[in-house]
N, CA, C and O atoms as a GROMACS GRO file, in nm:
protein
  416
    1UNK      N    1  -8.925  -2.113  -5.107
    1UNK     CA    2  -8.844  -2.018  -5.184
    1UNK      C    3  -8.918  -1.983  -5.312
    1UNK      O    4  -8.967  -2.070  -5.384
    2UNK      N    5  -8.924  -1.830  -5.343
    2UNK     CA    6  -8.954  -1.816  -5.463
    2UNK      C    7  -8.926  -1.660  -5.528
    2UNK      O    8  -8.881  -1.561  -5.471
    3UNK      N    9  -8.978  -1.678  -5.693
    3UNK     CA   10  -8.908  -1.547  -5.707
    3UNK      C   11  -9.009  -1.387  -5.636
    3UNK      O   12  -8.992  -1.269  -5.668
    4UNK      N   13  -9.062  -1.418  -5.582
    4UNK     CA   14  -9.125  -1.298  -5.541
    4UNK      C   15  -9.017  -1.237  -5.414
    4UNK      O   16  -8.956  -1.130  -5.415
    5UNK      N   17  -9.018  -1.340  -5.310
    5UNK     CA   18  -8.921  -1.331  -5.215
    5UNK      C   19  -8.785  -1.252  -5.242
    5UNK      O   20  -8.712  -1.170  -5.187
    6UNK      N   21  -8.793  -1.310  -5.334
    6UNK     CA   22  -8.619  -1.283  -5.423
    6UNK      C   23  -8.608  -1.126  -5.461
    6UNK      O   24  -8.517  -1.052  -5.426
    7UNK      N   25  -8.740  -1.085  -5.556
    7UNK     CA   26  -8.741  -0.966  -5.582
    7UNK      C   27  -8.809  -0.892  -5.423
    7UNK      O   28  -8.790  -0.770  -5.419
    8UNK      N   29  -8.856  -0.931  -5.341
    8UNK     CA   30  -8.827  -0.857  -5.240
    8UNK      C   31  -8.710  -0.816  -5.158
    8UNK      O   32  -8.681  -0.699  -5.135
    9UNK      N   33  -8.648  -0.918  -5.116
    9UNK     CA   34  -8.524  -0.939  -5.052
    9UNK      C   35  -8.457  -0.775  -5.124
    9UNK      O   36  -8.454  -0.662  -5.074
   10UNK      N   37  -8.409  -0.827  -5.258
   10UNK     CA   38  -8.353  -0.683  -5.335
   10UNK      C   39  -8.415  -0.562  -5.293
   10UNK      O   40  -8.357  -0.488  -5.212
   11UNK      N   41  -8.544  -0.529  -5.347
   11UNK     CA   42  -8.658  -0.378  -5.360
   11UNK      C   43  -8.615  -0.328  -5.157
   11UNK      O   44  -8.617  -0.211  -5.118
   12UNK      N   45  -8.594  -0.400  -5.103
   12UNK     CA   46  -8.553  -0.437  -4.958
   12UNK      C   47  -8.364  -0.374  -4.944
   12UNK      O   48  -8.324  -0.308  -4.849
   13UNK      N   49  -8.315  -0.398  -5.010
   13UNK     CA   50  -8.134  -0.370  -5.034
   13UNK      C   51  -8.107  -0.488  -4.972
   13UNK      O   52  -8.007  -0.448  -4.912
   14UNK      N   53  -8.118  -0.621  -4.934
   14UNK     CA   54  -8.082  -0.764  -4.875
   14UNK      C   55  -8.038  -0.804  -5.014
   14UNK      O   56  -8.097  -0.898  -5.068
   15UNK      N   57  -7.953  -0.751  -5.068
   15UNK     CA   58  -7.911  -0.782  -5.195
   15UNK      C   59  -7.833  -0.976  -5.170
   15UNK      O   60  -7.887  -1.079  -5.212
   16UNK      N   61  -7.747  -0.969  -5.120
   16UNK     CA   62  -7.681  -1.140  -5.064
   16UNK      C   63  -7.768  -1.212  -5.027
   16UNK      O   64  -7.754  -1.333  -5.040
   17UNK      N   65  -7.892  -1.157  -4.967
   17UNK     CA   66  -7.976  -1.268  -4.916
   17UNK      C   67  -8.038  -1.273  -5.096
   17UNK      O   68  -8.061  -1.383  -5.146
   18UNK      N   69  -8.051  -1.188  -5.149
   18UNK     CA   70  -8.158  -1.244  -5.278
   18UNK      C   71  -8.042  -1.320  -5.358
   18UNK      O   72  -8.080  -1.414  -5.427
   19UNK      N   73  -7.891  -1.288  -5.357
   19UNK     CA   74  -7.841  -1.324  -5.469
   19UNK      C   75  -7.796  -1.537  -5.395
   19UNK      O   76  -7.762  -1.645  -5.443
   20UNK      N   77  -7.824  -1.486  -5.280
   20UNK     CA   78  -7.836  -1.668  -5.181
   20UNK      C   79  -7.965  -1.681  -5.278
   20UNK      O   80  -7.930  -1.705  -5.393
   21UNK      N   81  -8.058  -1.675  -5.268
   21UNK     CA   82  -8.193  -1.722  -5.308
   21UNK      C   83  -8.207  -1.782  -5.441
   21UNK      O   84  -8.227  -1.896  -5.481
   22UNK      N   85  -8.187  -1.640  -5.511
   22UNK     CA   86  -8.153  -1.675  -5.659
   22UNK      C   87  -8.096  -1.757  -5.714
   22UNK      O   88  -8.142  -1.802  -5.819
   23UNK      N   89  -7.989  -1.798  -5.665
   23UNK     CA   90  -7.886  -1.928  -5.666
   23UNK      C   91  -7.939  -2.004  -5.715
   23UNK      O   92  -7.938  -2.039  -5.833
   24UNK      N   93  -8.042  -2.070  -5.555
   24UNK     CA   94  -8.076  -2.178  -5.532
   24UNK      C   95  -8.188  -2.231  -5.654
   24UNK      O   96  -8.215  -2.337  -5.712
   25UNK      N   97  -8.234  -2.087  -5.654
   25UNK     CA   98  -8.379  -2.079  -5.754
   25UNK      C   99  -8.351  -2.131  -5.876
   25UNK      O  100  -8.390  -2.238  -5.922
   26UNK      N  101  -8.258  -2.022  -5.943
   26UNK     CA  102  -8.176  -2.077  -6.099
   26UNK      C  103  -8.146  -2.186  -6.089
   26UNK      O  104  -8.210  -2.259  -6.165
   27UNK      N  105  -8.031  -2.261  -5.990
   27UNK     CA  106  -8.035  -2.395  -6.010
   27UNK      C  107  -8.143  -2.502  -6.019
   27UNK      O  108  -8.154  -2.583  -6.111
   28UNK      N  109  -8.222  -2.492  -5.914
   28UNK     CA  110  -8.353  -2.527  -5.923
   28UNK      C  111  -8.441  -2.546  -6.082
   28UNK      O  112  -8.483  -2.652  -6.129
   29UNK      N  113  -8.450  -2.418  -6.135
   29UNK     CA  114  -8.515  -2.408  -6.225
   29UNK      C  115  -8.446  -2.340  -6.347
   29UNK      O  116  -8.501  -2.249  -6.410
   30UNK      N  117  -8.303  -2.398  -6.383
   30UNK     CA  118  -8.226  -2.396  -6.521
   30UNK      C  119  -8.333  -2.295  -6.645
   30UNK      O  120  -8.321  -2.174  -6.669
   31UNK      N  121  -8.413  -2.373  -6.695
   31UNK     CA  122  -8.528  -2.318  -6.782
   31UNK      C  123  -8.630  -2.181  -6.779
   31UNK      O  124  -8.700  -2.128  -6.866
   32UNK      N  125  -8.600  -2.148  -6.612
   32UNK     CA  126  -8.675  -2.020  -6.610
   32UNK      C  127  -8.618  -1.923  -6.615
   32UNK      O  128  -8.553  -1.901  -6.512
   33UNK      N  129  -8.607  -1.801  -6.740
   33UNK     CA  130  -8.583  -1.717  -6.781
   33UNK      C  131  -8.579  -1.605  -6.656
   33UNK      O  132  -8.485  -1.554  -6.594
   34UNK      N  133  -8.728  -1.589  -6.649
   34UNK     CA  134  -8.714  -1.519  -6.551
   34UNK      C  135  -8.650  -1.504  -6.409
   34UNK      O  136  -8.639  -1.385  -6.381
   35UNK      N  137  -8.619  -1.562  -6.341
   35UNK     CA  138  -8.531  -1.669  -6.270
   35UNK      C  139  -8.374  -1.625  -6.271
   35UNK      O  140  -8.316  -1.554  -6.189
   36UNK      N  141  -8.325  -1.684  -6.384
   36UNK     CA  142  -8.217  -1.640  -6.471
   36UNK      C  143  -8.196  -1.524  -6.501
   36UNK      O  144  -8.083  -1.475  -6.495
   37UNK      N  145  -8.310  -1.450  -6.540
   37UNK     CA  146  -8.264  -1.251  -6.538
   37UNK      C  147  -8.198  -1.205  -6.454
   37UNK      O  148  -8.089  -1.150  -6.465
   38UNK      N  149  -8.296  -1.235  -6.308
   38UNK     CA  150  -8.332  -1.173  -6.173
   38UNK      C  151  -8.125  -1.234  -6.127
   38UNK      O  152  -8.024  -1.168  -6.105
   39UNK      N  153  -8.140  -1.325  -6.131
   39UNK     CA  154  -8.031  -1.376  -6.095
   39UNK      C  155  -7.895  -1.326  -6.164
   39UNK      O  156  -7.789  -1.308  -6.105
   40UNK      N  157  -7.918  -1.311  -6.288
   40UNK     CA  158  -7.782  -1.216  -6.333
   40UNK      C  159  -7.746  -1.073  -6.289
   40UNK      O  160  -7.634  -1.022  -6.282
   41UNK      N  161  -7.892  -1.012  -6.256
   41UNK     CA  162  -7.948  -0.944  -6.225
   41UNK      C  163  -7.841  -0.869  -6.118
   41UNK      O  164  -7.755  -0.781  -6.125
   42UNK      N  165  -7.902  -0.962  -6.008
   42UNK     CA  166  -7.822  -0.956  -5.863
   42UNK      C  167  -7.696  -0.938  -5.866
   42UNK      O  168  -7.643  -0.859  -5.788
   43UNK      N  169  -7.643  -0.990  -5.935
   43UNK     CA  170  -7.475  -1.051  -6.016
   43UNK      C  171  -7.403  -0.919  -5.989
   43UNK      O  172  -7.316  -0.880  -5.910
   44UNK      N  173  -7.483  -0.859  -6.102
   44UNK     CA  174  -7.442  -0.744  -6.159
   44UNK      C  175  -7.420  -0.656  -6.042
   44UNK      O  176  -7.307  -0.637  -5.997
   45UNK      N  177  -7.517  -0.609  -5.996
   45UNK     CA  178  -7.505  -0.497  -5.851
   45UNK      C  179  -7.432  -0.518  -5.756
   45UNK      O  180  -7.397  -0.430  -5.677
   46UNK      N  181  -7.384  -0.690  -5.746
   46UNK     CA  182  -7.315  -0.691  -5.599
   46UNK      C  183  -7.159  -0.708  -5.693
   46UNK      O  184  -7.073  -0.778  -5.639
   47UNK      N  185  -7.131  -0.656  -5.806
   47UNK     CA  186  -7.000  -0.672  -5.890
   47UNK      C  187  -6.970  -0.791  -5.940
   47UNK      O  188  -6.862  -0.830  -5.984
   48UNK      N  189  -7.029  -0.823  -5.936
   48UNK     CA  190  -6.952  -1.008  -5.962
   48UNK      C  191  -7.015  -1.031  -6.109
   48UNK      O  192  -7.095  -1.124  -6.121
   49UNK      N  193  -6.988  -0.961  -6.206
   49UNK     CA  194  -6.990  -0.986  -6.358
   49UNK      C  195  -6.991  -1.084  -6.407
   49UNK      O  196  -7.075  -1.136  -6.480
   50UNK      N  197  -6.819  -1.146  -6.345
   50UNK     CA  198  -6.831  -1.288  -6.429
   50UNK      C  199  -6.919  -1.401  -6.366
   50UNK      O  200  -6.954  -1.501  -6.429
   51UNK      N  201  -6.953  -1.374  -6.234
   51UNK     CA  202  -7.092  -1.481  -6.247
   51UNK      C  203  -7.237  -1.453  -6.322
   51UNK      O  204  -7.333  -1.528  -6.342
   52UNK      N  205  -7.218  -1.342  -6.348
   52UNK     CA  206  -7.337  -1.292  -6.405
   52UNK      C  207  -7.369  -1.308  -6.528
   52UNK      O  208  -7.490  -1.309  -6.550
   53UNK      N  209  -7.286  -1.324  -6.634
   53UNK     CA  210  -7.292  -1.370  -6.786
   53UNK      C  211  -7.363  -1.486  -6.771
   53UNK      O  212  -7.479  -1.467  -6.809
   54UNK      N  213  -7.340  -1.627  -6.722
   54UNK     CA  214  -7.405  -1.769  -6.739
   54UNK      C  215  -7.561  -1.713  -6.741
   54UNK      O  216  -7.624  -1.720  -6.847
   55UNK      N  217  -7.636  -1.642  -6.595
   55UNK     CA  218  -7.753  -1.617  -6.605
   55UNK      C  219  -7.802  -1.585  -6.738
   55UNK      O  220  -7.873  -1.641  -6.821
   56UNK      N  221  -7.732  -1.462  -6.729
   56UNK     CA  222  -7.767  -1.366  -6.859
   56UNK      C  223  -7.809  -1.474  -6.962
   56UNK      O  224  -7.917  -1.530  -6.976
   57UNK      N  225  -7.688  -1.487  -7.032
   57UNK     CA  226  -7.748  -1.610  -7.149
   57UNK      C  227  -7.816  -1.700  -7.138
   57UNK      O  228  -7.870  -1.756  -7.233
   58UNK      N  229  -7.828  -1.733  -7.025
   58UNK     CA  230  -7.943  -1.866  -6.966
   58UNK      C  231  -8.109  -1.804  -6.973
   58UNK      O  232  -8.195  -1.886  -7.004
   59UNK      N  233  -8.152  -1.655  -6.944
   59UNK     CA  234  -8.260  -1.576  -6.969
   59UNK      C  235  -8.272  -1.551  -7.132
   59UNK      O  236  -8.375  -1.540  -7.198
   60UNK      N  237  -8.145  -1.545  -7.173
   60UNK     CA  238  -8.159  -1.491  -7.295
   60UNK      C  239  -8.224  -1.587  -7.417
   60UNK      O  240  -8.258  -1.541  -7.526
   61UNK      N  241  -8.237  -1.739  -7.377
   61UNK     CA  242  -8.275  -1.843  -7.414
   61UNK      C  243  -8.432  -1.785  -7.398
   61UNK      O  244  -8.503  -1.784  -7.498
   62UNK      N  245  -8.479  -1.741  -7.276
   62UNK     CA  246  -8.628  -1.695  -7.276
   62UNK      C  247  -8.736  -1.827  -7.254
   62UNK      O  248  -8.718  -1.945  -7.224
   63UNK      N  249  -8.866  -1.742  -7.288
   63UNK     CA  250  -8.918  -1.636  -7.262
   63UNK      C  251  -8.919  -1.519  -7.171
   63UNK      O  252  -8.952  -1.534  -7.054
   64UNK      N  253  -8.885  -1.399  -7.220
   64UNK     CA  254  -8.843  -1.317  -7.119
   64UNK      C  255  -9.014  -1.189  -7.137
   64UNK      O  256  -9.095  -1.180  -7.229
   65UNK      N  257  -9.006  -1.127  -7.029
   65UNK     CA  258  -9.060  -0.988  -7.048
   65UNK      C  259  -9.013  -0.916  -7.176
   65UNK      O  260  -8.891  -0.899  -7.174
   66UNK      N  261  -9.063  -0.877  -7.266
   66UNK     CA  262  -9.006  -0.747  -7.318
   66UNK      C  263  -8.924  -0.680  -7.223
   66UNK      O  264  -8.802  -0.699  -7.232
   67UNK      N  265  -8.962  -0.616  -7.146
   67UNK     CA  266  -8.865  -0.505  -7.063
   67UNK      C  267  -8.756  -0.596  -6.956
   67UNK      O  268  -8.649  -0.552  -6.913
   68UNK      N  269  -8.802  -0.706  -6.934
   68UNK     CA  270  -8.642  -0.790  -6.955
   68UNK      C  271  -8.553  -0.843  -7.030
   68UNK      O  272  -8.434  -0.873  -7.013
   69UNK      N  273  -8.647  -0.853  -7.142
   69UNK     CA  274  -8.500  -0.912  -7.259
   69UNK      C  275  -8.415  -0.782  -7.296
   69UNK      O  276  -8.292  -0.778  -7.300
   70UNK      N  277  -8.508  -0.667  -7.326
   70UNK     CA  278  -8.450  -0.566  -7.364
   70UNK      C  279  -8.301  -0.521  -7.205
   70UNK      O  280  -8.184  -0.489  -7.227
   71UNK      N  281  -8.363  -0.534  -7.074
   71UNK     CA  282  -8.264  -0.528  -6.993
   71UNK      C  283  -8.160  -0.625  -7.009
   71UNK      O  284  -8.050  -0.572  -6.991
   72UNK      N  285  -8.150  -0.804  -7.048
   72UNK     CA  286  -8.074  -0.902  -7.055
   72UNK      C  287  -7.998  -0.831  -7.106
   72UNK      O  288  -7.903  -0.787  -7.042
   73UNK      N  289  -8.027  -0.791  -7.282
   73UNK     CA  290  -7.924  -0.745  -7.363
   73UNK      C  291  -7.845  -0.627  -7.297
   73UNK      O  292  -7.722  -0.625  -7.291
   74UNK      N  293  -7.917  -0.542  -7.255
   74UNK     CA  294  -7.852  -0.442  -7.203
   74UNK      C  295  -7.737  -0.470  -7.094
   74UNK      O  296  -7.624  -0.423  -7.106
   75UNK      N  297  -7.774  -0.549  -6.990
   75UNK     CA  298  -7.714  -0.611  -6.957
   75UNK      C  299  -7.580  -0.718  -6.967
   75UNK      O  300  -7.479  -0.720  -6.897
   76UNK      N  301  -7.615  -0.797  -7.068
   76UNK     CA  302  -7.504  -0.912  -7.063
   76UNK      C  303  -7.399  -0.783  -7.189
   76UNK      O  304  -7.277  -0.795  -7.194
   77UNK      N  305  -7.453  -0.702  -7.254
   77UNK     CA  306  -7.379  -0.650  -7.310
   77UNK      C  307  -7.248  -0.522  -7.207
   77UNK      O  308  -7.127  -0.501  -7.218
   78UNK      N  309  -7.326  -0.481  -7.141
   78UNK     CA  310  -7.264  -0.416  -7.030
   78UNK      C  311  -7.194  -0.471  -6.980
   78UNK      O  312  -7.078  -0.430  -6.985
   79UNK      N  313  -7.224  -0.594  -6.905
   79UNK     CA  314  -7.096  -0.678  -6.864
   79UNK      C  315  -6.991  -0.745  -6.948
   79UNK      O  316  -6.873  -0.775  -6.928
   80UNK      N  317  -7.075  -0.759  -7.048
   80UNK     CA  318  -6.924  -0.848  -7.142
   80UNK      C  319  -6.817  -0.713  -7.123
   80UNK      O  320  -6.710  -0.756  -7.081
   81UNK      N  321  -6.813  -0.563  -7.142
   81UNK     CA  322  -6.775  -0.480  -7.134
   81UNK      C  323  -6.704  -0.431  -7.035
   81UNK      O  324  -6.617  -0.348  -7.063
   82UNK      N  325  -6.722  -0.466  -6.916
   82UNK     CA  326  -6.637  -0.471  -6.764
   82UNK      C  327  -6.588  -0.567  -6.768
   82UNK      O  328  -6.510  -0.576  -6.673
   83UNK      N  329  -6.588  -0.668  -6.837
   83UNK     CA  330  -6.518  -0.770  -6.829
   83UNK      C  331  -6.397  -0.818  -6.900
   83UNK      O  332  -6.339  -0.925  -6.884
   84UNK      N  333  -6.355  -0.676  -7.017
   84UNK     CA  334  -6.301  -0.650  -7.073
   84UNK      C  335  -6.336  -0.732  -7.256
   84UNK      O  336  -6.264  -0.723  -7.356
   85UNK      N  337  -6.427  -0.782  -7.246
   85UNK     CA  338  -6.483  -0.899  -7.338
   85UNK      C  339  -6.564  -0.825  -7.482
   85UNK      O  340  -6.673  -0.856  -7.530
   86UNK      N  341  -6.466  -0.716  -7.529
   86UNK     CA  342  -6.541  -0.627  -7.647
   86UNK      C  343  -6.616  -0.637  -7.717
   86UNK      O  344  -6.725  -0.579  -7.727
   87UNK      N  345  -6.556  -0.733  -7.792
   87UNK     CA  346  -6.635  -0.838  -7.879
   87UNK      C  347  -6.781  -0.867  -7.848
   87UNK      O  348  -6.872  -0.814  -7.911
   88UNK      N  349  -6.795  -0.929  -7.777
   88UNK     CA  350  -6.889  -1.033  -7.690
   88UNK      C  351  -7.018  -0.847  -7.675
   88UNK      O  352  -7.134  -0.825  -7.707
   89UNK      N  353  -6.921  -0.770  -7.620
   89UNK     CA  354  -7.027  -0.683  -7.561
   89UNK      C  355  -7.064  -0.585  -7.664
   89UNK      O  356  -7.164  -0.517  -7.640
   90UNK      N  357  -6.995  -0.563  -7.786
   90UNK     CA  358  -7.093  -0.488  -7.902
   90UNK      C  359  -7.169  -0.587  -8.008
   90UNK      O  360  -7.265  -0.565  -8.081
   91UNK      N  361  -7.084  -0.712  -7.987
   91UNK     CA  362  -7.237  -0.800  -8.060
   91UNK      C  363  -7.329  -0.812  -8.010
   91UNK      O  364  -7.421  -0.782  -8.085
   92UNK      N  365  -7.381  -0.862  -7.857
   92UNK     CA  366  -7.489  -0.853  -7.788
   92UNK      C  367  -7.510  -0.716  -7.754
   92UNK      O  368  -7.627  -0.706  -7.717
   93UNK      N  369  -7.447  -0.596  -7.750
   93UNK     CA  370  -7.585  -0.460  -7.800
   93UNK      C  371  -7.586  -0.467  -7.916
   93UNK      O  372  -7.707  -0.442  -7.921
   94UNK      N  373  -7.565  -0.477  -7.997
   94UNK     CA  374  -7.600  -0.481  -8.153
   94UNK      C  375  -7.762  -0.595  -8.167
   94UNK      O  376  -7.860  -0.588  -8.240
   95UNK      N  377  -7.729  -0.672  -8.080
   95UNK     CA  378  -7.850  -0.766  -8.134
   95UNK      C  379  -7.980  -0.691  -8.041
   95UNK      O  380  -8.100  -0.698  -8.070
   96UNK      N  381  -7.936  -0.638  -7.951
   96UNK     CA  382  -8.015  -0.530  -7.859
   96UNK      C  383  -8.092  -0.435  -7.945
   96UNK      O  384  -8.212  -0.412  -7.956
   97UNK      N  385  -8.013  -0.400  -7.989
   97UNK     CA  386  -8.067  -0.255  -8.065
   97UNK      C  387  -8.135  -0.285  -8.191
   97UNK      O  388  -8.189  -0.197  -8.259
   98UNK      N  389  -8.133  -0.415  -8.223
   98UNK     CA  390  -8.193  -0.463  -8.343
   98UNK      C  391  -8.335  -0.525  -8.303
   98UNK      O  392  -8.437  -0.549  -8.368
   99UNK      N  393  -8.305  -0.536  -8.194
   99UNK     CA  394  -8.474  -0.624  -8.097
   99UNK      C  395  -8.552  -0.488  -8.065
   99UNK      O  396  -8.675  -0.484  -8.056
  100UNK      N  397  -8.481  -0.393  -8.051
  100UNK     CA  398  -8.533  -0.279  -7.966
  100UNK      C  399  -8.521  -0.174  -8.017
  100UNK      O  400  -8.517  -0.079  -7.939
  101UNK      N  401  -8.513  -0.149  -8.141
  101UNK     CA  402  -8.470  -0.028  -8.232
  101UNK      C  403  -8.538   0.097  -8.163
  101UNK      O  404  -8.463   0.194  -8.160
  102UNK      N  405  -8.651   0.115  -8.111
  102UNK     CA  406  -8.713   0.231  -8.012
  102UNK      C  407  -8.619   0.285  -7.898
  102UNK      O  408  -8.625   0.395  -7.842
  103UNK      N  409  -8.523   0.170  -7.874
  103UNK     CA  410  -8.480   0.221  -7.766
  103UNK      C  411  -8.338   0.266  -7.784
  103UNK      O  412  -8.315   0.337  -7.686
  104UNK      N  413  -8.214   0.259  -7.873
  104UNK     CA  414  -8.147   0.362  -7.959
  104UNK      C  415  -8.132   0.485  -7.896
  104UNK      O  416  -8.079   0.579  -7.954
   0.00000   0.00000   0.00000
């Protein structure tokens, strides 16, 4: 198992088989950010939000890509927001837009 697979499975639309994978992976490997993106990642597309926050903040710990942290935030902020979680979702874009002021 690994994350290449994982991001294939998805680029593929086997979205359940990557968000099975991912699982296993994140648990596996708590500490990997990247890992943890991909995996909130998945979250997100197959609806399932509220599993998707733990990732999120678990990537957000990092090291991330630039163009993934900037997605995390975008992200965990988006979902705090479907999740009805206001708060939660204009402080994390706020800290977004402060990491990423270009992107505004």
């Amino acid at each position: 198992m690994n994350l290449a697979l994982a991001r294939e499975l998805r680029a593929n639309g086997k979205y359940a088989e990557a968000r099975e994978l991912l699982v296993a992976l994140a648990a596996r490997s708590p500490k990997d950010a990247e890992v943890q993106y991909e995996a909130a990642c998945v979250h997100d597309f197959l609806g399932e939000e509220a599993s998707a926050v733990a990732y999120y903040c678990a990537a957000l710990l990092g090291p991330l890509s630039e163009e993934h942290l900037r997605g995390a935030y975008l992200g965990l902020g988006s979902t705090y927001r479907a999740l009805g979680q206001y708060t939660e979702a204009a402080a994390t874009l706020q800290q977004g837009m402060e990491g990423f002021p270009q992107s505004e």
